[in-house]
Every structure is written in C-alpha cells, then in structure tokens.
N, C-alpha and C positions, 0 to 999 in steps of 0.2 A: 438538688444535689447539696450535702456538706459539705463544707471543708473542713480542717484539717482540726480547728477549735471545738467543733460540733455544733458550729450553728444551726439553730432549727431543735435543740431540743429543750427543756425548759429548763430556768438558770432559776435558783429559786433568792438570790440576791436581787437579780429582778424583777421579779413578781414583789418581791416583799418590798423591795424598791417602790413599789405602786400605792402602796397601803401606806395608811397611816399607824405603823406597829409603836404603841405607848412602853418606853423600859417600868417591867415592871408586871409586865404584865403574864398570863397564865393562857398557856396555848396548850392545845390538843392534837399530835398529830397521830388521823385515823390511818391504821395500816403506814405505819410507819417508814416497814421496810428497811433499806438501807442506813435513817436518818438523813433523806438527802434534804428535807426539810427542817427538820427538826433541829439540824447542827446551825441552821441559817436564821431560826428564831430564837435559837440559844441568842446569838451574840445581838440579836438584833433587841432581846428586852432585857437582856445585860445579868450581872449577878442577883440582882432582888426579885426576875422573873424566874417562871416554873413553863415547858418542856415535858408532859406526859407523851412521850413515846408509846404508841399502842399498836402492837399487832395481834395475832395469834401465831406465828412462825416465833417458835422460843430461839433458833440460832439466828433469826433478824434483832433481835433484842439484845440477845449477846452481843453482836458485832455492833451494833448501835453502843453498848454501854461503854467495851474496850475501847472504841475510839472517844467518848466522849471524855473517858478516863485521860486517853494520850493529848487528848486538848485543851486538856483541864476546866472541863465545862462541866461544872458543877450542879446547876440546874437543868438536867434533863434526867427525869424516873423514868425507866423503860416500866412497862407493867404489860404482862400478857391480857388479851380482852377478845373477845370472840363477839364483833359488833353486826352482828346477824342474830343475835336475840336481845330484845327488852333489856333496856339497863346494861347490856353487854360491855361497856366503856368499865363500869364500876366509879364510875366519876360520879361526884355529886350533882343533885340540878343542879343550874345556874349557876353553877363554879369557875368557866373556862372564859376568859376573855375572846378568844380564836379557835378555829377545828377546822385545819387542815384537811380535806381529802383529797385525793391525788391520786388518780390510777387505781382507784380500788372498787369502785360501783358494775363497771365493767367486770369481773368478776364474780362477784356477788347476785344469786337469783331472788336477796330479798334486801332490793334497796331502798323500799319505801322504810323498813326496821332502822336500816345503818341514818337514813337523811333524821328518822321522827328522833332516832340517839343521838343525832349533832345538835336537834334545833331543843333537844331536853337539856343539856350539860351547858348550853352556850348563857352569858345572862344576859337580862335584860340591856340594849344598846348594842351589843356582842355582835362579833362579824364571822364568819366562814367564807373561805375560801374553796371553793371544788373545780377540779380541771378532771378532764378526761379527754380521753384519744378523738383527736378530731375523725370523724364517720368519713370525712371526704379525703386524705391524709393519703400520703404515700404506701407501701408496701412495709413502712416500717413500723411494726409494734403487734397488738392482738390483730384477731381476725376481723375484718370488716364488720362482721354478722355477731359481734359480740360489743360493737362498740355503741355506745350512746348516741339520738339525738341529740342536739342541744336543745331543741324543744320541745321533745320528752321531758328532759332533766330538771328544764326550768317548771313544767309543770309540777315535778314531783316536790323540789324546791319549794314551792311557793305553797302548794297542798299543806305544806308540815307549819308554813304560819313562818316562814319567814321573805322577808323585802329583799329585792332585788336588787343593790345600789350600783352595779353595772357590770359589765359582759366582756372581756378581754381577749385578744389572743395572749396565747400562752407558748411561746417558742412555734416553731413551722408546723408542728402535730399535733398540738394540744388547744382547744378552746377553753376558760374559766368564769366562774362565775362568781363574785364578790357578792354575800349576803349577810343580811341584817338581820338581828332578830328585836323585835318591838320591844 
C-alpha cells in the first residue's frame, strides 16, 4: 500500500542520488516521456551539461520543452527519434556520457535494436541506467505478461557488450540496472 507521498514509485532524485552524475556531463534520455528524468539530469549536470530528451510522442516533447522553458533549464533539446530502428536516436556514436531508459523496453517488440542504440551512442567508460516494471509487482502499472525478466534483460544488456556495475531496487515496482560500457 502507498501512502499519501507515493512511496513505492520511482523518485528519479534518488536513483540519480545513487550514481556518480559528473556536471557537465551529456545525458540521453530514451523515451523521454514526461521529462520525469530528464528535468532531474538537467540540475544534476548543471548549465555546461546537455539533456537530449528522446521520444517519438511529438506532444511528450512539447510538454517536456514548456516546462523546461517555465524552469529555465536551458540545457535539455527535446528531439523526436523512433529508437526501434538502427541509428534511430540520431545521436552520434560515442557522444552521450548517460541513456536513461525507463519504462520503455516493456513496450517495445524490438528491444534488442533500442539496448544495441544505447550501447552505440554511449562512449567509452559511459554508464546507463535501465529500470523496468518489476514482473513480481503489484497490480499497478502494465500487464504482468508484458513486463521484463530481470534476467532476460540482463542478458540482452550484456549481449550488446556492455558491464554490469550493479542491480538496484528502483522504488516498490521497479528493478534497475546500472551499466558500463568498456
């Protein structure tokens, strides 16, 4: 059961709370969405850091940009990206210090393309972050029958050539997985 704060759903001040995020630095987040990460790596790698915001929902990018306009957070480009095909980010290799994904693989029926696009754009040393709907998890969020292993996930993870550096809960519904790329 929640209470009233919504404990139990994922805080992305503390998740990024967890990491070692450098200001400065140049983050990717996949599927975007709301910005609910995206506004939390703004402040977290300060003004000389960059914030590609990536969905394919063009009025998620919208409402992502207005607000980051009302917050005056300067460093986050919304850019539309359809990361279910090759290259689909439009990010250069080895450009992104971070790639957030979050809720998005679960959706998606070709997430070995979206993982081989995070571990292309990431550079060498580069970390990602991936959470998805814990499978064992309450009645709240997608369907049970849509949600990830975690040891599916960490196969597909590790397939694409990137390191493991460790396994988190992620609020009451979500499991994460911090990765490295060599």
């Amino acid at each position: 059961m929640m209470n009233a704060e919504g404990v139990g759903f994922v805080d992305p001040a503390k998740v990024i709370g967890q990491i070692d995020v450098v200001s400065g630095s140049t983050v990717a987040d996949f599927g975007c969405g709301s910005g609910y990460f995206s506004f939390e790596f703004s402040k977290a790698i300060g003004p000389d850091g960059k914030v590609y915001a990536l969905d394919i929902l063009p009025q998620a990018l919208d409402a992502v940009s207005s607000q980051a306009k009302l917050m005056g957070m300067h460093n986050i480009v919304t850019k539309r990206a359809n990361l279910e095909r090759d290259g689909g980010s439009t990010l250069g290799p080895a450009s992104v210090d971070w790639v957030i994904l979050k809720d998005m693989l679960f959706q998606n029926a070709h997430k070995h393309i979206i993982i081989a696009e995070m571990a292309r754009v990431l550079k060498p040393g580069g970390h990602a972050i991936v959470m998805e709907w814990n499978p064992k998890a309450s009645a709240i969020g997608p369907d049970k029958k849509l949600r990830i292993d975690p040891e599916e996930l960490k196969v597909l993870l590790l397939a694409s050539g990137l390191s493991l550096e460790k396994s988190f809960p992620a609020g009451g519904y979500h499991y994460a997985f911090l990765m490295k790329k060599a």
